[in-house]
C-alpha positions in Angstrom: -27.6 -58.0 -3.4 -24.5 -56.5 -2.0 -22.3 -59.7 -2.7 -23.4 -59.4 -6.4 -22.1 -55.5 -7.2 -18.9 -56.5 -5.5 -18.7 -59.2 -7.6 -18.6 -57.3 -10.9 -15.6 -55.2 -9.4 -13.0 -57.0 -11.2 -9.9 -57.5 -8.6 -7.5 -55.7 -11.0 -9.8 -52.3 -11.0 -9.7 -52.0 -7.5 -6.0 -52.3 -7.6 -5.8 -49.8 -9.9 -8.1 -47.0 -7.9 -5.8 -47.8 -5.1 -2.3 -47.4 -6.8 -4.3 -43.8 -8.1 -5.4 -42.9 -4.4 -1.4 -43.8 -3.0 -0.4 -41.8 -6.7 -2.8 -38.8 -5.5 -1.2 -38.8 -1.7 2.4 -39.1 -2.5 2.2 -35.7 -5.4 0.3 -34.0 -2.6 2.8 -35.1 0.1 5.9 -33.8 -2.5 4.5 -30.5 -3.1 2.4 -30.3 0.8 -0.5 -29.3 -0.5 -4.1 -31.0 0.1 -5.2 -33.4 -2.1 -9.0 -31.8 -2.5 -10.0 -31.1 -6.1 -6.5 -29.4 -7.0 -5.1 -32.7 -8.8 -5.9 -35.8 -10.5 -3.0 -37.8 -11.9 -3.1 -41.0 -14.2 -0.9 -43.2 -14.7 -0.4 -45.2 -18.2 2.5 -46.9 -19.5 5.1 -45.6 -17.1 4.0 -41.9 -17.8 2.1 -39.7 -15.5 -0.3 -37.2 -16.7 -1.3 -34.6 -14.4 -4.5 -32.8 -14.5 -5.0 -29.6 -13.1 -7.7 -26.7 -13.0 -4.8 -24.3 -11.0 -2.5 -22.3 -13.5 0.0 -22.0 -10.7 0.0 -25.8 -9.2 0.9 -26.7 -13.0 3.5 -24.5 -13.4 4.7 -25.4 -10.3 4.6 -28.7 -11.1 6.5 -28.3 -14.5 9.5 -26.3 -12.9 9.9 -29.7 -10.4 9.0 -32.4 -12.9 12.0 -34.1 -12.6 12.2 -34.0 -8.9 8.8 -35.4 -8.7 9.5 -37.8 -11.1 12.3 -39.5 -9.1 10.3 -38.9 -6.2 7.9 -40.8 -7.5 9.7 -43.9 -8.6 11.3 -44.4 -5.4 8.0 -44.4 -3.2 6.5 -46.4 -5.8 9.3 -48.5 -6.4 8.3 -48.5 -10.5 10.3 -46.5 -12.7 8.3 -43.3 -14.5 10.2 -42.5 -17.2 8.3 -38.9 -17.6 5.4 -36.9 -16.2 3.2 -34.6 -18.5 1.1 -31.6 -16.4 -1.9 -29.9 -18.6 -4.3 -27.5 -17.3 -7.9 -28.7 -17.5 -10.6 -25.4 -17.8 -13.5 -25.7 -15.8 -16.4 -23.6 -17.6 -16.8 -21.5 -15.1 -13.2 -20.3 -14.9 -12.9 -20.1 -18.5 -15.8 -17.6 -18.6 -14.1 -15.4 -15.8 -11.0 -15.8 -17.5 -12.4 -14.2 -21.2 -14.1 -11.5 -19.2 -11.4 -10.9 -16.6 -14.0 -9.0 -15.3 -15.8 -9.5 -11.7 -19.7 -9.1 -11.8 -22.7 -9.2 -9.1 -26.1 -9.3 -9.1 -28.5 -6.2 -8.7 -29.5 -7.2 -5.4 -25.9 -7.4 -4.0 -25.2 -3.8 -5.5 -27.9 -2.4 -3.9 -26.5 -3.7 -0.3 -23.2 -2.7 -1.4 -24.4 0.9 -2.0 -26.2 1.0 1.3 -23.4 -0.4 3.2 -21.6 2.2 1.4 -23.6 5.0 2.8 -23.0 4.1 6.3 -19.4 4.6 5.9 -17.5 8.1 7.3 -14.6 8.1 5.3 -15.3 9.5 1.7 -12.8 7.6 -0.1 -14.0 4.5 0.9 -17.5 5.4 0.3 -17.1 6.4 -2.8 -14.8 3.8 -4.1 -17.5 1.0 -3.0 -20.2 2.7 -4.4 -18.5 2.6 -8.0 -17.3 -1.0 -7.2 -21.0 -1.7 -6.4 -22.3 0.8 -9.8 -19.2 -0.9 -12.4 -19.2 -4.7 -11.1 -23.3 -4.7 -11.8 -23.2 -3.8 -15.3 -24.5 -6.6 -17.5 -21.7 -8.5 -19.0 -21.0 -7.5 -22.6 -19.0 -9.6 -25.1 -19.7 -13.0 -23.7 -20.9 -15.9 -25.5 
């Protein structure tokens, strides 16, 4: 069975994953950062496209295009003629983003509150308890 699924791998995908994996290592090796869900380039037609779901990786990544690109071509050895980075929204983050707001649930607010009542100095009591009272609020706005 397992001869027949390798079969229908066509010699010229596999390739291609590759040339992505050795694509993935060499950006993360440029900027030395980890490769785990922070990045996913493609490569079409001599052009790069970076995706990202980190603000800041992108727009570090757009201030040292050029340097990557020529990076890039020489451990390759193929010339990119351009890299494109875009910012990919996850729904999750986009959600947080609209809100900019932190919420938890009714449950962790209560602990919060009793942690809070535990706690000597009445600055830091106080400021958790209103932590735990505003972050619990139902969320208001959101669709």
């Amino acid at each position: 069975m397992m001869k027949k699924i390798d079969r229908l791998i066509s010699k010229g995908f596999d390739e291609r994953l590759h040339q992505l994996d050795r694509l993935t290592v060499e950006i993360a090796r440029f900027f030395a950062v980890p490769t785990e869900n922070r990045f996913w380039p493609l490569l079409k037609n001599q052009r790069i496209t970076l995706l990202t779901d980190d603000p800041h990786f992108a727009t570090q990544a757009r201030f040292q295009q050029h340097l990557l690109c020529k990076y890039l071509s020489k451990c390759l050895n193929t010339n990119i003629r351009g890299i494109d980075i875009k910012v990919i929204g996850l729904h999750l983050a986009s959600i947080e983003q609209k809100t900019s707001e932190f919420r938890v649930s009714s449950n962790t607010a209560s602990i919060m509150k009793s942690i809070a009542q535990s706690i000597d100095d009445k600055e830091l009591r106080e400021a958790i308890e209103q932590l735990a009272k505003t972050a619990s609020r139902p969320v208001q706005g959101v669709n």
